[in-house]
C-alpha angles and dihedrals in degrees: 000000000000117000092213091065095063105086136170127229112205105200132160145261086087093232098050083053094056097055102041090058093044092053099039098056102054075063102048087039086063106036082044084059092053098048090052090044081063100040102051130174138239122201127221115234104134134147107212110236115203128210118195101212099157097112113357123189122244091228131016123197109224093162086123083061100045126087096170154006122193116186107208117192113222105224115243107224119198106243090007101069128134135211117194131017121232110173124349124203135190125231127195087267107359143048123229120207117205109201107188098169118052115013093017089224142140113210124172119209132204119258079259094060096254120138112255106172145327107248094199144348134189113249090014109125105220092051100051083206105151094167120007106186099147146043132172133183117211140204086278083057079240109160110232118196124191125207116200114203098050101040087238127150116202116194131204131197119234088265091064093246115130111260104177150327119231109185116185131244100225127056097256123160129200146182096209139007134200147172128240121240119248086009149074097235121108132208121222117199115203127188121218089264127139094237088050100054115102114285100185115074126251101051105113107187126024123236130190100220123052134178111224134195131244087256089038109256127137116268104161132357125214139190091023120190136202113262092239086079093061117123101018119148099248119155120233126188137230100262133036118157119063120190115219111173109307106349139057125248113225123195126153129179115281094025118110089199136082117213136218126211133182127147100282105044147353122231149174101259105172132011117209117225116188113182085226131044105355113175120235121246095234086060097161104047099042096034116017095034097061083057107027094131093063102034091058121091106245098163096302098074085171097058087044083049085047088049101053088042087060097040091045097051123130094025124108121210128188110261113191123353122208115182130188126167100278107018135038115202103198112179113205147182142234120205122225126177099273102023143348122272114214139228144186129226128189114183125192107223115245090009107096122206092343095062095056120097108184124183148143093241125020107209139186104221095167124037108017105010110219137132108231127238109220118278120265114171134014116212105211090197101058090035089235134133105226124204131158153208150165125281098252100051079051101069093046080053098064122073114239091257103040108134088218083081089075092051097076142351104255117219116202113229091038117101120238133188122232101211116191132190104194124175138197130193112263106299091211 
């Protein structure tokens, strides 16, 4: 509601005065709290990272910075296979694989690579999943999986056994849900998309961030957009959330900003700064409304995709953000008229611009010999970047004379993990 609309009348007699003004603020207080739930703030506390993409190298080599590299086989388990992978995550002791895409199935692997269960699959009936599109580990190294279609969170302990299903009131739809750290509260992210719009009445203006409840409803909505934005044919990607101590990274496709979420606040954290192409923070007004009409989904979503591709090109967006406690390792893309063209950044905390590698493809020329796939996941415990491909990638990846190739026979169509344990001098 908007405050300006809550207004005092001030009459005699002087008792009629008092109570109506007594009766009139309780009023006001609640449907003020309910204005600012809506219009909630975010608060600026960001460090401006800059990215130097003016001319990047097709290959860096990083192999000063590098102290080990351990190749780990995913077992490929008859009936159990997958064929893409989505979003990857690291236990205490196992992996889990989230393939969105093609089997539509969660499956966690030992530390050794074996297979050890699948957490969750569509059509299957013990699992009552009808659309899984998300997962997400937490602190608690719980495993969240989010089914689409029902609104429907399922929860597993750190052991992998099923711990509980909360399924939301409302009709909400989201790309990607996580938990917040030291609370019970969860944060939906939601693209412009049409099926993510708000289905239930009453809600007057859509948001892509959303705090949830720990029963789903909506408690507080952020980065909200004028209607008029809905449907329009924006990429997402597969993650979006990235946990770092006690809060929660936040990035999403367009927005030059990286967010950061506990249980108390949200805030700009970063600010990405590419030398070329750097989209405006006000990405909608100044780039998507000069072209709305042929950006929206009208029954032909890929001339709406082609469209934003034009329109886009030229701009570079963050991709994927790892953090540890010296280095962040932020993949990005640049648009071009028909597609989009990657890169890789590694920047050195507290050490500005010269702290920043970028590249298109971080090597290791010297020691182990290996071009490196894109980084996927960071596990804080074993101190690694962890990326992966298939086997077959893999073996265009290693030089002819790596001695990782004597580590292992590499079968083509299996899936392996690159897993990297990388150091900088104190960055202090």
């Amino acid at each position: 509601m908007n405050r300006a609309v809550i207004t005092f009348s001030f009459i005699k007699p002087i008792g009629r005065s008092i109570f109506f003004f007594l009766w009139v603020l309780p009023i006001a207080m609640i449907l003020f709290s309910c204005s600012s739930n809506e219009r909630a703030e975010i608060t600026d506390n960001y460090v401006e990272l800059h990215i130097d993409n003016s001319s990047i190298s097709d290959t860096l080599d990083i192999s000063s910075i590098v102290d080990s590299v351990e190749l780990l086989k995913l077992a490929n388990v008859p009936n159990k296979q997958i064929g893409y992978i989505g979003q990857l995550y690291a236990l205490e002791d196992a992996y889990v694989v989230v393939d969105p895409i093609s089997t539509k199935r969660i499956n966690a692997y030992k530390s050794n690579g074996d297979y050890l269960k699948t957490i969750m699959e569509n059509g299957v009936s013990d699992s009552n999943a009808l659309n899984i599109t998300d997962c997400y580990v937490n602190e608690r190294k719980e495993v969240i999986v989010y089914d689409y279609a029902q609104m429907k969170l399922t929860i597993f302990d750190s052991d992998l056994k099923r711990k509980k299903d909360i399924k939301g009131g409302n009709l909400f739809h989201y790309n990607h849900i996580a938990s917040i750290p030291g609370s019970d509260n969860f944060v939906g992210y939601a693209s412009y998309n049409n099926s993510n719009a708000y289905l239930q009445t009453g809600r007057r203006s859509p948001s892509s961030l959303d705090l949830l409840s720990d029963t789903l409803s909506l408690v507080r909505k952020y980065l909200r957009y004028s209607k008029k934005f809905e449907n329009i044919a924006a990429i997402t990607f597969d993650k979006s959330f990235f946990a770092f101590r006690d809060s929660l990274r936040f990035f999403r496709a367009y927005d030059p900003y990286v967010y950061s979420i506990n249980k108390s606040e949200v805030e700009r954290r970063y600010k990405i700064i590419y030398s070329k192409g750097n989209f405006p923070s006000d990405f909608l007004e100044s780039v998507i409304r000069p072209h709305l009409s042929n950006v929206k989904i009208n029954g032909h979503k890929m001339s709406s995709l082609k469209s934003i591709y034009l329109y886009c090109n030229g701009y570079t967006s963050q991709k994927n953000w790892l953090e540890s406690d010296s280095l962040i390792y932020l993949s990005s893309i640049s648009f071009k008229e028909q597609g989009t063209v990657g890169f890789g950044s590694l920047v050195v905390k507290g050490k500005g611009t010269a702290g920043t590698l970028v590249a298109r493809n971080f090597v290791d020329a010297k020691k182990f010999k290996v071009s490196f796939p894109e980084f996927s996941e960071y596990d804080s415990k074993s101190n690694q970047f962890i990326a992966f491909c298939t086997g077959n990638e893999l073996k265009r990846r290693l030089y002819n004379d790596s001695p990782l190739r004597k580590k292992m026979d590499i079968i083509d169509d299996c899936f392996y993990l690159v897993k990297v344990r990388l150091h900088v001098k104190d960055s202090h």
